[in-house]
C-alpha positions, 0 to 999 in steps of 0.5 A: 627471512626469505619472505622479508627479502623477497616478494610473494609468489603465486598462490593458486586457489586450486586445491590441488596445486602446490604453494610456492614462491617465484623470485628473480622474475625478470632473470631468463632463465629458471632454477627451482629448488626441492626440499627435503622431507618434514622441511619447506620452501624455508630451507632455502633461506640463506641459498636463495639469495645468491641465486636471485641476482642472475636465475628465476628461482621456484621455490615450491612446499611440496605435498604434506609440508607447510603451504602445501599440507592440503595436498596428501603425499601419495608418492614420490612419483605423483609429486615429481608429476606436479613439479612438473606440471609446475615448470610448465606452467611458471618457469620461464620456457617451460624448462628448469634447472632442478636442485634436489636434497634428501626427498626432493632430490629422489623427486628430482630424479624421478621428474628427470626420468618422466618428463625430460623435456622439462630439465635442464640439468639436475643437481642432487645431493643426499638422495642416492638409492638406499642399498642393503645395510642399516639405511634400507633396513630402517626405511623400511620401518618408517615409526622408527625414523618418526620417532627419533626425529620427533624426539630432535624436533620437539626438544626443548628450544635451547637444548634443540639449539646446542644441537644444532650449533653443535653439529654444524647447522646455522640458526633456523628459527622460522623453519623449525617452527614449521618441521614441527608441524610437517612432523607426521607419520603418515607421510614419512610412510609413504615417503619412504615407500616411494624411496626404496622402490628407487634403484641404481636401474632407475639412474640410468633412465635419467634423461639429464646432465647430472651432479649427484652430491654426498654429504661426506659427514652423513651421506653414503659415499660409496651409494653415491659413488654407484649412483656416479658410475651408472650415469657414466654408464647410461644407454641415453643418447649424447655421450656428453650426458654421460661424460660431464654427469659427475659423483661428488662428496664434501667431505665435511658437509652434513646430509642437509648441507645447505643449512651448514654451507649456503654458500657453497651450496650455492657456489655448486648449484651456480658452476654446474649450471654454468658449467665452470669449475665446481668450489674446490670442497667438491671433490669426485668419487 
């Protein structure tokens, strides 16, 4: 378990402030990791471990989940605000690389859009904007997405574990526990209120070097493939934000690909960064 590998990180008394644990303190440089929605800090488990030895890493519990259920969801917008006001406070030179998945990657994005000077580079993965079709559509009824996902979550723990193998997860016992409990309707609600209003536009204000990732298994390609396509195309200044941002699918990763791959997760997140060749499942779009 990440608790038991690492140390406790800051916890504020302030109710507005989000939990989160700081690890590899003495590393210079900063990565923080954003969840995904009904997840946690937890998600990062198996990720965190190749990342500590060489990075400072944040890992937050966004608004509505876990640690941070005192604080409501509002939107995607005010929660990219408090990322923010996050790494100016604790990560190292008031500046981050920033990894999102799902949720946490349409956080990213919006943290990149608002408060450049804070992103180093921006790393997303299943968090393109949802176009016309069944994505959008059922976004747009957010009981429904509860209901089927309440439906998985609450399943009977071994039936919920054959599921699991049999799609491809690795075992994720504590982090489960909590998904059940950041089960809330409420949230997805305004979750996915925040999430529609998102548009191929928007990528194109994104003030960053970026990696946009497709879980080939689950993720849209193709969306991806735009998202791609409008960073090459950004009215920004300095080309190379435009010619080194990148589109990329793999191939066999599901849409929470850093439950199935850790490792390569890890393996991507460490070559953009540095940038030095990406693992050879990464292929562009």
């Amino acid at each position: 378990m990440l608790e038991q590998r690492t140390r406790r990180g800051h916890i504020s008394l302030d109710p507005s402030s989000l939990f989160f644990l700081s690890l590899g303190d003495h590393n210079p440089t900063t990565i923080i990791l954003l969840h995904g929605g009904l997840s946690c800090h937890l998600e990062w488990s198996e990720v965190v471990p190749h990342l500590v030895g060489r990075y400072h890493v944040l890992l937050p519990d966004l608004p509505s989940h876990s640690a941070s259920r005192h604080i409501k969801l509002v939107s995607i917008e005010d929660v990219a605000d408090r990322v923010a006001e996050l790494i100016r406070t604790h990560a190292h030179g008031s500046r981050a690389h920033v990894v999102g998945l799902s949720m946490g990657g349409f956080i990213a994005q919006r943290l990149a859009i608002e408060h450049p000077s804070l992103v180093s580079s921006l790393f997303v993965t299943g968090a393109e904007p949802y176009r016309e079709g069944i994505r959008l559509t059922v976004a747009h009824y957010p009981a429904f997405v509860f209901c089927v996902v309440w439906l998985i979550l609450f399943l009977p723990d071994w039936l919920y574990w054959i599921y699991a193998s049999w799609i491809g997860f690795r075992r994720h016992e504590a982090l489960l526990v909590e998904m059940r409990k950041n089960c809330r309707l409420e949230m997805l609600r305004n979750e996915f209120a925040s999430i529609v209003r998102y548009k191929v536009s928007h990528v194109k204000r994104i003030q960053a070097r970026t990696i946009t990732v497709a879980g080939g298994k689950q993720d849209d390609v193709a969306g991806t493939a735009l998202v791609g396509d409008a960073l090459r195309h950004r009215a920004i200044e300095g080309s190379e934000l435009r010619s080194m941002s990148r589109a990329v699918v793999v191939h066999q990763a599901l849409h929470a690909w850093n439950l199935q791959f850790p490792a390569l997760f890890a393996a991507g997140i460490l070559a953009w960064i540095e940038n030095t060749a990406l693992p050879e499942a990464f292929h562009d779009i």
